[in-house]
N, C-alpha and C positions, 0 to 999 in steps of 0.2 A: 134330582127328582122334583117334580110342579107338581103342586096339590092344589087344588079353585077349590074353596068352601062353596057349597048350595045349601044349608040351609037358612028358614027365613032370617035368624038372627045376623047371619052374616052378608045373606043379600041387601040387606041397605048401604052396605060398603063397598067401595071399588075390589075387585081381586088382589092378592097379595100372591107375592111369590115367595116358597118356603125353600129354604138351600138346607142341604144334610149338609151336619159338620167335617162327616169323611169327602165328600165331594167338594167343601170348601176348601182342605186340606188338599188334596190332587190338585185343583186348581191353581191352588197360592204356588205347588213345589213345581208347577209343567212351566207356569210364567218366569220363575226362577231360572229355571233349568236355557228355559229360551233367550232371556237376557244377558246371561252368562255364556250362552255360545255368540251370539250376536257380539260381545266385546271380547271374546277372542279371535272371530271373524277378522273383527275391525285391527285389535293389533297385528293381525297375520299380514292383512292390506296396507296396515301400516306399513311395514318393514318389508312388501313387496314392490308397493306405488310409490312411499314417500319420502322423499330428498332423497335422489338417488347419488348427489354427491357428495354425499355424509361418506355413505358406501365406497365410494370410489378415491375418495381422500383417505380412508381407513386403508387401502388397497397400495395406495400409493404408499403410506407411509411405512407399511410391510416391506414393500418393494425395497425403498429405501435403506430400511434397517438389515435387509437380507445385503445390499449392495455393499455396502460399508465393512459387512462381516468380512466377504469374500476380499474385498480390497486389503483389509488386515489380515487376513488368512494369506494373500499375495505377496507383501510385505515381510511376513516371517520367513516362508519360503525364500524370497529374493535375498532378503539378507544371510539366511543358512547356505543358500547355494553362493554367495558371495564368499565370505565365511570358507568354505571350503574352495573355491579355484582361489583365493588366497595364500591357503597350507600350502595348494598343489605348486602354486610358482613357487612358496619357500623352498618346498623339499626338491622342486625341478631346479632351483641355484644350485642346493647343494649338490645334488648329481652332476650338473654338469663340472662342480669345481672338483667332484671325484673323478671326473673324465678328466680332464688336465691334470692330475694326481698322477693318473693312471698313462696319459700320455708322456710326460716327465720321466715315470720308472721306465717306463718301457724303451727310450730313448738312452737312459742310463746303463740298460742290461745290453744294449744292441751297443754301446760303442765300448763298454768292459769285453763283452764277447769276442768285440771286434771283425762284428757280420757288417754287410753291404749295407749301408744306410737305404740305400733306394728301394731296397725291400723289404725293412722295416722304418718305412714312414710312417710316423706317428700322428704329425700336423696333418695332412692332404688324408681325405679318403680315397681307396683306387677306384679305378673305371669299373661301374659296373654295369650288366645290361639283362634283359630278358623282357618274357613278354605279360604284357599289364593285366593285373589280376584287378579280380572287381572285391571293393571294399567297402564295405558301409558308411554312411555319409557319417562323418566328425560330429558330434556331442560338444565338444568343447568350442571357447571361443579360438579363429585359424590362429589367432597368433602363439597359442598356447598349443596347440592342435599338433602345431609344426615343428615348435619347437620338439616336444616328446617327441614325432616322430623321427627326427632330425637325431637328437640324442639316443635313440631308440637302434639308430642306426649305426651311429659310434662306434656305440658300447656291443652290437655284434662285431663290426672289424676289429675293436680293440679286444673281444675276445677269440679271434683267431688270430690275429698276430701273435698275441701274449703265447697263445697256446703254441703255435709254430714257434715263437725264442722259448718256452719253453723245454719243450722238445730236444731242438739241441743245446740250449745248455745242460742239458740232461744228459745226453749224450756225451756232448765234449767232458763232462764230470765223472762219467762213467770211464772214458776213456784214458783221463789223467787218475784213476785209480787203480788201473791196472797198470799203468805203464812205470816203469820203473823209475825211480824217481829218489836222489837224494842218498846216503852214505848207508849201509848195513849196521855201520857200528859208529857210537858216538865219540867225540873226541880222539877219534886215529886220524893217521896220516899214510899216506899212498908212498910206501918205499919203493916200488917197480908198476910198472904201467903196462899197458898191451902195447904188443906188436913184439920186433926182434929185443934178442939180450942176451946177454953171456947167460950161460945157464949156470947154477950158482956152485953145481956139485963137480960139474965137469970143465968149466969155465967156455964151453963149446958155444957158438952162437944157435940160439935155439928160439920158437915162437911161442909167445907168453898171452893164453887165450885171456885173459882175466887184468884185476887188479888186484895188488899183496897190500892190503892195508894192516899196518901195525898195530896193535894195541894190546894193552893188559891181558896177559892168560885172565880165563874166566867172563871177561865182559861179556854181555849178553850180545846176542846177534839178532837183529832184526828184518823181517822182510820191509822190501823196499816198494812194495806194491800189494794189491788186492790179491787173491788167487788161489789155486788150491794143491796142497803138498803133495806131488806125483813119486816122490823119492825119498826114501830116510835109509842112510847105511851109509858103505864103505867103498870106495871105488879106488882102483888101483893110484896112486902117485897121490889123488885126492885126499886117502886118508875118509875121517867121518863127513859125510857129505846132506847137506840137505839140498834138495831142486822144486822149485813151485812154476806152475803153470800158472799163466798169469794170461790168457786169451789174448783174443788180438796180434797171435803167434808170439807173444814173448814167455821167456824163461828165464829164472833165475837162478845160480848155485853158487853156493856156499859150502867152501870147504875147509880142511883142517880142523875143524872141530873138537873139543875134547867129551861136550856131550850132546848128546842130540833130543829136543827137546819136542818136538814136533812130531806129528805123525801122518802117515799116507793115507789121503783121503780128506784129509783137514782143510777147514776153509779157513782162510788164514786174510789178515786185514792189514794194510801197510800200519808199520809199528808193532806187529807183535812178536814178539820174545820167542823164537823159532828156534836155536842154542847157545852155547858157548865157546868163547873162542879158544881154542887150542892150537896144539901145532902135532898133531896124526899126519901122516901119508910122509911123502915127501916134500917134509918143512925145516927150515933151521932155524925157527922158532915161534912165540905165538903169532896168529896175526890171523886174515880172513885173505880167503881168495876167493875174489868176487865176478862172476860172470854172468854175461846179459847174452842170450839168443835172441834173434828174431828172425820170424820164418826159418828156422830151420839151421843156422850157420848161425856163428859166431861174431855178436859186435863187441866192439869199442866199451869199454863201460864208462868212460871217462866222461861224456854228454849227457850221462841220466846220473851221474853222482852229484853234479855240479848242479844240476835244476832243483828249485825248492820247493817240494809241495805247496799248496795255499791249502788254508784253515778247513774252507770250505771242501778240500777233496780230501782229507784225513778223516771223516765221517765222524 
C-alpha cells in the first residue's frame, strides 16, 4: 500500500513511499520462491543440454561391466559343461571295456556249449536293415555322439545273443538233468550187464533188461536224474521196486530193494536217497538192478552210468 502525505507540513518535501511490513514479507518470500525454481530450472537443463558425453561414457561403462559379467557367467558354464562330456568319455571307456568283457564271456559260453560260432559272433555285428526313422539332431560333440550311439548298439546285439546262448544253455542244462546220468549207487561194480546171459536160476540163456550192480545190503540208492516217483512197491521177479519219470521220455528202475524210501508223486533231484539196496524178488543176493527206458522200450544202461554229471547240472 502507497500513502502521499498532503498536508502543509509535509508538502515542502518530495512524496515518500511507505511499504507495510506484511507486504515487505510476501515480497522478500515470492523473490525467494522464484530464485529457487529458476536454479532448479538451471540444474534440470544442466543434466539435459550439458556434456552430453559425460552421459554416454557412464552408458558405456554399464555397457561394459554388464559385458564382462556375461563373459564370466560364459566361462563357468563352458567349463561345467566341459567338466561333464569329460565324466561322460570316462564312464563311455568304461562301458565300452564292459563290452569286450561282455564279448570275451560270450565267446567262452559259445565254445563250452559248443554252438556254431557263426551265430554267435561276438566281434562283427550282423546285417541289419530297415527304414530310416527321424531323430533329433545330436547335443553332443559327433565324435562322442557316435561313439554312444555305436556302443548303444553293441550292447542291444550283445543283449540278444547273450539272451539266445542263454536260452539254450538253459535248455541243454535242463536236459542233462533229466537224463540219466552216472551209477545209482556208490562204490559198486556191474557183475552182469544188458543184453543175452545165462540166466542165473536156470542156467538157460535169457535177456537181461538192466544192470545188477553189487554192493553192500543197506547202501542207499539214488536217483540218477531229475524227475518224479511214478512207482513205489513190488513187481513180480523185481521184488521192492522204485520207477521215476524223468521227461524227455526217460525212465528209471530200481529194483531188489529192501526198503523203499520214496514215494509216488515225489519230485525227486539227481542225488537223492530214493532206497536201499537189498536183494527181494528174484535175486541171489544184494545188489541194484538198474534200468533206463526211453520212449517207451528198453535201453542199454551202460552209456548213461559211464557219463559224469558236471557241477553245474547237479543244481
Amino acid at each position: 500500500m502507497i500513502l502521499v502525505a498532503r498536508s502543509a507540513k509535509t508538502a515542502r518535501h518530495s512524496p515518500q513511499l511507505l511499504v507495510c511490513p506484511r507486504v515487505r514479507r510476501r515480497t522478500f518470500m515470492a523473490m525467494t520462491a522464484a530464485l529457487c525454481g529458476f536454479a532448479a530450472l538451471g540444474a534440470v537443463a544442466a543434466l539435459v543440454f550439458a556434456n552430453p558425453r559425460d552421459r554416454a561414457m557412464h552408458q558405456l561403462a554399464d555397457l561394459h561391466a554388464q559385458v564382462n559379467n556375461q563373459k564370466a557367467q560364459l566361462s563357468s558354464v563352458r567349463a561345467s559343461a566341459q567338466r561333464d562330456l569329460d565324466a561322460m568319455a570316462m564312464k563311455l571307456g568304461e562301458l565300452q571295456a564292459q563290452s569286450i568283457r561282455l564279448d570275451a564271456l560270450g565267446e567262452r559260453l559259445a565254445t563250452a556249449g559248443k554252438l556254431d560260432p557263426r551265430e554267435f559272433d561276438f566281434q562283427h555285428a550282423p546285417a541289419l536293415g530297415g527304414p530310416e526313422q527321424d531323430v533329433s539332431p545330436a547335443t553332443l560333440p559327433p565324435n562322442l555322439d557316435a561313439s554312444l550311439d555305436a556302443l548303444r548298439n553293441r550292447f542291444d546285439n550283445q543283449q540278444t545273443q547273450l539272451g539266445v546262448l542263454a536260452d539254450l544253455l538253459m535248455n541243454r542244462q535242463l536236459d542233462a538233468r533229466v537224463k540219466p546220468t552216472g551209477m545209482p549207487v556208490a562204490d559198486g561194480f556191474i557183475a552182469s550187464y544188458f543184453g543175452t546171459r545165462p540166466d542165473p536160476f536156470n542156467g538157460r540163456r535169457d535177456f537181461h533188461p538192466g544192470l545188477d550192480i553189487d554192493v553192500p545190503f543197506g547202501s542207499p540208492v539214488h536217483a540218477v536224474a531229475d524227475g518224479v516217483v511214478t512207482y513205489v512197491g513190488v513187481r513180480s521177479g523185481y521184488g521192492k521196486v522204485v520207477e521215476i519219470d524223468h521227461g524227455n521220455g526217460y525212465m528209471t528202475r530200481y529194483a531188489h530193494n529192501s526198503k523203499l524210501l520214496a514215494q509216488v508223486g515225489e519230485r525227486v533231484r539227481a542225488g537223492d536217497v530214493i532206497s536201499d539196496v537189498g536183494s527181494t524178488g528174484r535175486s541171489t543176493g544184494p545188489h541194484v538192478h538198474f534200468e533206463v527206458w526211453y520212449q517207451g522200450r528198453v535201453v542199454n544202461p551202460l552209456a548213461y552210468v559211464r557219463n559224469t554229471r558236471s557241477p553245474t547240472s547237479k543244481g
